[in-house]
C-alpha positions in Angstrom: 109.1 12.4 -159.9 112.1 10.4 -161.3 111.6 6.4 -161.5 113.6 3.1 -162.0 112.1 -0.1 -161.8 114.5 -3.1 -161.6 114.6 -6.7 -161.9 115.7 -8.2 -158.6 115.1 -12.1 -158.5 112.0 -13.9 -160.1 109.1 -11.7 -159.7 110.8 -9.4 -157.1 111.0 -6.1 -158.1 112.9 -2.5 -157.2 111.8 1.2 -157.7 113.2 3.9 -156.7 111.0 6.9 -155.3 111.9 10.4 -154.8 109.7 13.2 -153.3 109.9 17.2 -153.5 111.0 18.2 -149.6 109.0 21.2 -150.0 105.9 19.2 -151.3 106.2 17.2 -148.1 106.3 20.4 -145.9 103.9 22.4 -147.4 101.1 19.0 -146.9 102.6 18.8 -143.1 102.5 22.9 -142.5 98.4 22.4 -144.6 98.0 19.6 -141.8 98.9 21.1 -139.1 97.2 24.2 -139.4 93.5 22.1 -139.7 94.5 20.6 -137.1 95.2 23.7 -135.1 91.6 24.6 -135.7 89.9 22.2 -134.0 92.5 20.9 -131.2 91.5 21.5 -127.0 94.1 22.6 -125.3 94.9 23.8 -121.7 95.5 27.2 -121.3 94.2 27.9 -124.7 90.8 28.9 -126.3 89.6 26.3 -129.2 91.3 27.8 -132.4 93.8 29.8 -130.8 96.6 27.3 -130.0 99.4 28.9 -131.7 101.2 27.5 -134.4 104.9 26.5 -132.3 103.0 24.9 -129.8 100.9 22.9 -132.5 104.0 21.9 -134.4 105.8 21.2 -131.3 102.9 18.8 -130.1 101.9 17.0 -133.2 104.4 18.1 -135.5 106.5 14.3 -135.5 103.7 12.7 -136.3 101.8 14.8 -138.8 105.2 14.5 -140.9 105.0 10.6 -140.5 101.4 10.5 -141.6 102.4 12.7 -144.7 105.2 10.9 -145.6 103.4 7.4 -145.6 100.1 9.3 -147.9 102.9 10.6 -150.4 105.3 7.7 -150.8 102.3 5.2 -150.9 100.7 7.4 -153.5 103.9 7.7 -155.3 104.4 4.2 -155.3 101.2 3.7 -156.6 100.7 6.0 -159.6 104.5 5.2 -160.6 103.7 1.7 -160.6 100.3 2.0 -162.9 102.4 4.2 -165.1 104.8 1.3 -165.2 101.9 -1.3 -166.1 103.0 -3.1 -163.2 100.5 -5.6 -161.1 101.6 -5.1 -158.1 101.0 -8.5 -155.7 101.2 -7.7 -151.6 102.4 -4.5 -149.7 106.0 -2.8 -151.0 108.5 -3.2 -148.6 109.7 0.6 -147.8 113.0 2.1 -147.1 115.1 5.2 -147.4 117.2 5.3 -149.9 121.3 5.5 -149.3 121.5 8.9 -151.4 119.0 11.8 -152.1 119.2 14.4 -154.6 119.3 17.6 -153.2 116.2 19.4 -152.4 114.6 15.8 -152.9 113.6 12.7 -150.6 114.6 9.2 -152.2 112.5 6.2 -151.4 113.4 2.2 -152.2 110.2 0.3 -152.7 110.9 -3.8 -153.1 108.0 -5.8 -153.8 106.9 -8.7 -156.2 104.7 -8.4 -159.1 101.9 -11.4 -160.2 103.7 -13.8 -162.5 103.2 -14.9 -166.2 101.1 -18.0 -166.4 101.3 -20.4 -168.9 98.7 -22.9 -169.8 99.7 -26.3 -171.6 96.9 -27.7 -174.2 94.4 -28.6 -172.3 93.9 -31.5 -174.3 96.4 -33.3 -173.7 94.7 -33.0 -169.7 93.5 -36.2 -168.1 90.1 -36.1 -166.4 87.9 -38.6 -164.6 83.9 -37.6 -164.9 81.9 -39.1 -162.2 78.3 -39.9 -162.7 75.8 -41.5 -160.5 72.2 -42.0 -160.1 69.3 -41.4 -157.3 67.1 -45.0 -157.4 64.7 -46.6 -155.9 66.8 -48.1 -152.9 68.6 -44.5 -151.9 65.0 -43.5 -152.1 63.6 -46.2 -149.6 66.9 -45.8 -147.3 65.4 -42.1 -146.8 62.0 -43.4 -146.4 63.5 -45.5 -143.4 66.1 -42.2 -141.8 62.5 -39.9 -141.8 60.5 -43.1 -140.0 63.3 -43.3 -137.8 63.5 -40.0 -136.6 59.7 -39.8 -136.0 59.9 -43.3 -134.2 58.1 -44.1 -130.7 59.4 -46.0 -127.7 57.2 -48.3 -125.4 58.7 -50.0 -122.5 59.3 -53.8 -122.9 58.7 -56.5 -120.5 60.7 -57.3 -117.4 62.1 -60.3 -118.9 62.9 -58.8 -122.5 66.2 -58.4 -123.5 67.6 -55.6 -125.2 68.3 -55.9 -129.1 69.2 -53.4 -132.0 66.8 -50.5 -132.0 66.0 -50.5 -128.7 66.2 -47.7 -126.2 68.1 -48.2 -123.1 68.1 -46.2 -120.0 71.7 -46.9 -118.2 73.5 -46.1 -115.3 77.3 -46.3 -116.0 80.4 -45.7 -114.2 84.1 -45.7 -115.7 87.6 -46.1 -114.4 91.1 -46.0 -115.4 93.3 -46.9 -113.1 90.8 -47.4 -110.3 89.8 -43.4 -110.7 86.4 -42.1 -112.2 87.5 -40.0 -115.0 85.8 -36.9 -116.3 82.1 -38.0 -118.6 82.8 -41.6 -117.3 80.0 -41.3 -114.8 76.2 -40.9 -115.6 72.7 -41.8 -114.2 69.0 -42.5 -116.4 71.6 -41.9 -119.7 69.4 -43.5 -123.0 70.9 -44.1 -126.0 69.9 -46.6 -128.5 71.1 -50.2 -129.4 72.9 -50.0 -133.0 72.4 -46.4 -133.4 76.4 -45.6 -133.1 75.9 -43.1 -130.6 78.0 -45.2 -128.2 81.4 -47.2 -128.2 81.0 -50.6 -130.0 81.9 -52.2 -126.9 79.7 -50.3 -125.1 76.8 -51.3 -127.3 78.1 -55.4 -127.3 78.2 -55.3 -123.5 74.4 -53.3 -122.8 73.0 -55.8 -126.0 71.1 -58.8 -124.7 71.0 -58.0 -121.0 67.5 -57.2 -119.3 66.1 -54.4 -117.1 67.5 -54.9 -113.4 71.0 -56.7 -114.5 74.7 -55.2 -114.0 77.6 -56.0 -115.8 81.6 -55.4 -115.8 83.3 -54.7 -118.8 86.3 -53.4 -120.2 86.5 -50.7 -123.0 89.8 -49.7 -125.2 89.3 -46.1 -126.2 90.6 -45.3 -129.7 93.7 -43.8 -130.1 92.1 -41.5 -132.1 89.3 -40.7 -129.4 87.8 -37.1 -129.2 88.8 -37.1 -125.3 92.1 -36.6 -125.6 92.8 -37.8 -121.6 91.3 -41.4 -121.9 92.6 -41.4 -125.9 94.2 -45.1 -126.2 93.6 -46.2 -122.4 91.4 -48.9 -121.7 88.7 -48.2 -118.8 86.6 -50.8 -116.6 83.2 -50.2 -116.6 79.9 -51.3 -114.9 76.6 -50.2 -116.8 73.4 -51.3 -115.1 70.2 -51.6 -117.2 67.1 -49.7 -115.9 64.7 -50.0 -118.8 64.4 -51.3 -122.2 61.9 -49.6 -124.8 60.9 -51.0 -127.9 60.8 -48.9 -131.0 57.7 -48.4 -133.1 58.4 -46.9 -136.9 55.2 -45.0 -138.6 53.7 -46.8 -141.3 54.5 -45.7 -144.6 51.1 -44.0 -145.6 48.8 -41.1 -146.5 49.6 -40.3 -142.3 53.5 -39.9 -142.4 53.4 -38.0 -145.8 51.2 -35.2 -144.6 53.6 -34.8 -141.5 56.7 -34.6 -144.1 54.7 -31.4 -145.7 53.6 -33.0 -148.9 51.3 -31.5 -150.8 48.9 -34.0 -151.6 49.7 -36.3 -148.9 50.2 -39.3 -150.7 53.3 -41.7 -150.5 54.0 -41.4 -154.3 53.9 -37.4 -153.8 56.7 -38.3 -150.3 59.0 -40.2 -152.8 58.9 -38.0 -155.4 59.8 -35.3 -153.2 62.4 -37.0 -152.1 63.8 -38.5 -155.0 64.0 -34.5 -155.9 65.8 -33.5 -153.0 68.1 -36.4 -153.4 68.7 -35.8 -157.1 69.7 -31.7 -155.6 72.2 -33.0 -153.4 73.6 -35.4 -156.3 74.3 -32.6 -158.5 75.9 -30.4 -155.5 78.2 -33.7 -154.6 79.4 -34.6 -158.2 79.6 -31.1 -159.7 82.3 -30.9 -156.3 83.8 -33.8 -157.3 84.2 -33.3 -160.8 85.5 -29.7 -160.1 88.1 -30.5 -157.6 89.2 -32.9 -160.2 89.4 -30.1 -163.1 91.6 -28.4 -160.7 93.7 -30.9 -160.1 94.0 -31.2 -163.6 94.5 -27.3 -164.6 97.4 -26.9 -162.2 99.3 -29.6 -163.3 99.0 -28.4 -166.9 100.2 -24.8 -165.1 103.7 -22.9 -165.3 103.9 -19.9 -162.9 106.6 -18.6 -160.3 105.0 -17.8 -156.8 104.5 -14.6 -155.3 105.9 -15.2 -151.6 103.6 -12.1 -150.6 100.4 -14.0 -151.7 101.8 -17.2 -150.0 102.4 -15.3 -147.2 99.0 -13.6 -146.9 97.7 -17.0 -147.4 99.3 -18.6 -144.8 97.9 -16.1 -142.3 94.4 -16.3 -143.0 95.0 -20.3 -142.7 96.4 -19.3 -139.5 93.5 -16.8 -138.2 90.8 -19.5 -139.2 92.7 -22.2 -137.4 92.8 -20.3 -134.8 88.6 -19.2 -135.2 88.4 -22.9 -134.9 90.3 -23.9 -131.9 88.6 -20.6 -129.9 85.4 -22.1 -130.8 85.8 -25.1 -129.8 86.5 -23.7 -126.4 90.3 -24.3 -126.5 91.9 -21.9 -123.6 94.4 -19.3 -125.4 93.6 -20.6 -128.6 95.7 -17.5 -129.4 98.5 -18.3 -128.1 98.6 -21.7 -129.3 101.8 -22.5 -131.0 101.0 -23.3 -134.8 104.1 -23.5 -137.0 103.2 -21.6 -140.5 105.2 -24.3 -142.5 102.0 -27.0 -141.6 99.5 -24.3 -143.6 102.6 -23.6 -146.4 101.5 -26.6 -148.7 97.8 -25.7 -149.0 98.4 -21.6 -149.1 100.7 -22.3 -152.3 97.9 -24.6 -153.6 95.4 -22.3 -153.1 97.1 -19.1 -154.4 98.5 -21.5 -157.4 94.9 -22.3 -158.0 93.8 -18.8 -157.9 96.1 -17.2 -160.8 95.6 -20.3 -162.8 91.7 -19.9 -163.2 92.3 -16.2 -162.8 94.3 -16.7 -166.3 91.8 -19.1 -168.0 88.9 -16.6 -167.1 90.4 -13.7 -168.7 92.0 -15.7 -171.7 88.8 -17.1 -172.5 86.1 -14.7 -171.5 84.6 -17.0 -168.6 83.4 -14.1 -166.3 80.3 -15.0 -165.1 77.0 -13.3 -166.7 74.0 -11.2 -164.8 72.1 -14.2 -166.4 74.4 -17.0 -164.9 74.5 -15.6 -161.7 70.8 -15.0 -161.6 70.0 -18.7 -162.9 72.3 -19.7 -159.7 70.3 -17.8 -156.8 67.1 -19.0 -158.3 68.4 -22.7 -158.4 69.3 -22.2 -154.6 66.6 -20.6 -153.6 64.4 -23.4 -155.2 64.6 -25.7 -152.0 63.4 -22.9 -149.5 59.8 -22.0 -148.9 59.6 -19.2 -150.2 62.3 -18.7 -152.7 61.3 -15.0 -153.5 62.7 -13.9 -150.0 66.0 -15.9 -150.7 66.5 -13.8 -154.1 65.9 -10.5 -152.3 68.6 -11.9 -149.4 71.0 -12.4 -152.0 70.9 -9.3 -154.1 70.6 -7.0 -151.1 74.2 -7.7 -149.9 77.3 -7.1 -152.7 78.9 -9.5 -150.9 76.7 -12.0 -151.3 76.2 -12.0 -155.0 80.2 -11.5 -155.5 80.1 -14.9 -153.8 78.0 -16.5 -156.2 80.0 -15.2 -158.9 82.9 -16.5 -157.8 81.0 -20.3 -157.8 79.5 -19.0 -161.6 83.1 -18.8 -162.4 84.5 -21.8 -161.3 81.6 -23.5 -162.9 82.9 -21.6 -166.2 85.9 -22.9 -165.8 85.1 -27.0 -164.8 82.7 -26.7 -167.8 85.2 -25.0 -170.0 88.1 -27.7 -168.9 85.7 -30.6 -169.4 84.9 -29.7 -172.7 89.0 -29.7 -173.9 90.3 -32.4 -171.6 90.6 -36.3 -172.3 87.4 -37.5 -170.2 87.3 -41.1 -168.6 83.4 -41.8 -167.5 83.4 -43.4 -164.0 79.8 -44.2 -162.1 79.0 -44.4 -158.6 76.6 -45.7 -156.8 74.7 -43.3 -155.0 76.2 -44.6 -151.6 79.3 -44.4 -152.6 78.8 -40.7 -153.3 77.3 -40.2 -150.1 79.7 -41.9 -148.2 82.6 -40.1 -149.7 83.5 -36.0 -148.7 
């Protein structure tokens, strides 16, 4: 097999295939003549279909079949003899002129690009740090009494206040109609809580059990119902009951219904200050990644391959479109979602990709048995019973390949951190929590 490779544009590439016509009929004829051993046919006993009839029937498509094995497999060992990475599917044509006795293929596709890595020194970095103290520690405290809270019903004459729980009747209007979750009857939610329109809560705060009131409510622009989105609606809520909140004492009690071990409120806080500590770590080891990243692809020099892009693009596409079908969205399918809008982040992300992929192999950062190991076992830490999270993890490939690709990326945030110019910045630990 004869083969040129040539230099289109960039990283786009041209080889030129060519195939022995008899090596091509004798696989079809070898084909065809399994195939005749096991094909029904009417008229015919099994095995006894003769050839003409066989060839005649499945003889088109045999050929095709053969021709894409052969060519694919040409393409591929010519372009490993080449020492060519290959990125995306070769684009397949005949070629305008065959040698005789000889079937001439153009394959046009792009190969992975040469990256090149400024100093890292000269990279800027900003290290985030922050703390788990006594105040995150007691606003927990306060979420776990809250969500174990009781409710007694208040006086006749009480009037509703922050924290309480209201039972409403409400009905909505735009335009004199009752739109669509406007209406409701014996609907609680509680005073402060968020889980209603501020208006809402504003207009229900301070009245008592038996009273009615008319109000009017802007819905945000930005509001999750897309038909009231930006209208304004008049509404009339009546007040059925108020119930007063009642939060456990923080004792002996509420720790032994958490699960602590010895049931004391220094053993709750501990615990929790562990927990909150676990999710510290997660947040600002995210942070401080993303911000390695940013910094390791501007300090990057690589052409793109469009066939990378491209691929991508449509798995941005197919999850957007997971997302949207989940969400019950009718042909969710068929929605119309222009590939340019997912362009920006599928060049980020295959940027990213050969960037570390090039740091990884330039600087032996694969991740270790041990590494990945140390990973699970950290994970598996805030389970029960950590030994059945191991075993989940290293009975599925695909699993553990995930974990090394975290390992990795850890490699590389540690690796960049260690060579970049670092600027400390601390957080408080609600700013950490507050931020994505």
């Amino acid at each position: 097999m004869a083969v040129t490779v040539e230099t289109l544009e960039k990283l786009e590439r041209k080889m030129t295939l060519t195939l022995p016509v008899g090596v091509v009929e004798s696989e079809v004829q070898s084909r065809l003549k399994k195939l005749a051993r096991t094909i029904k046919m009417d008229g015919f006993r099994p095995g006894k279909v003769p050839m003409n009839v066989v060839s005649q029937r499945y003889g088109y498509s045999v050929h095709y079949e053969v021709m894409n094995d052969k060519v694919g497999e040409a393409f591929f060992n010519a372009a490993n003899e080449a020492k060519l990475r290959v990125a995306g599917q070769p684009r397949i044509s005949e070629a305008p002129a065959s040698p005789e006795g000889e079937m001439a293929f153009d394959a046009v596709f792009e190969v992975y690009p040469e990256v090149k890595i400024a100093d890292l020194s000269t990279a800027e970095v900003e290290k985030l740090t922050a703390e788990v103290n006594d105040s995150a520690i007691d606003k927990t405290v306060d979420i776990l009494r809250k969500q174990r809270r009781t409710f007694s019903q208040r006086p006749q004459d009480a009037a509703a206040q922050d924290g309480d729980r209201v039972t409403v009747d409400f009905e909505g209007k735009i335009d004199g109609e009752v739109f669509a979750g406007g209406k409701a009857e014996d609907f609680q939610f509680i005073i402060g809580d968020g889980q209603m329109l501020k208006e809402f809560e504003e207009a229900t705060r301070g009245m008592k059990s038996g009273e009615s009131k008319t109000f009017q409510l802007a819905f945000p622009a930005d509001y999750h119902g897309k038909d009231v989105a930006g209208k304004t609606a008049d509404f009339m809520v009546t007040l059925k009951k108020i119930e007063a909140a009642h939060l456990p004492e923080v004792d002996a009690a509420l720790a032994k219904s958490l699960g602590i071990a010895d049931a004391s409120v220094e053993g709750l806080r501990a615990d929790i200050q562990k927990n909150l500590a676990r999710e510290v770590k997660a947040r600002l080891l995210a942070r401080n990644k993303q911000a390695v990243m940013d910094a390791l692809v501007s300090k990057a020099e690589l052409d793109l391959p469009n066939a990378s892009v491209q691929a991508e693009i449509n798995r941005l596409l197919e999850g957007a479109r997971a997302e949207l079908k989940q969400r019950g969205i009718k042909d969710a399918d068929k929605a119309p979602m222009p590939e340019d809008i997912f362009r920006p982040q599928a060049e980020r992300r295959v940027r990213l990709g050969l960037v570390v992929a090039e740091l990884v192999r330039s600087n032996n950062l694969q991740a270790t048995a041990e590494q990945v190991k140390a990973h699970i076992e950290e994970l598996a830490a805030s389970y029960e019973k950590p030994a059945d999270v191991l075993r989940w993890y290293y009975s599925d490939n695909n699993r553990l390949a995930e974990v090394e690709a975290i390992v990795i990326e850890n490699n590389v945030t540690s690796f960049v951190l260690a060579q970049a110019k670092i600027s400390d910045k601390t957080l408080s630990f609600d700013e950490l929590m507050a931020q994505n």
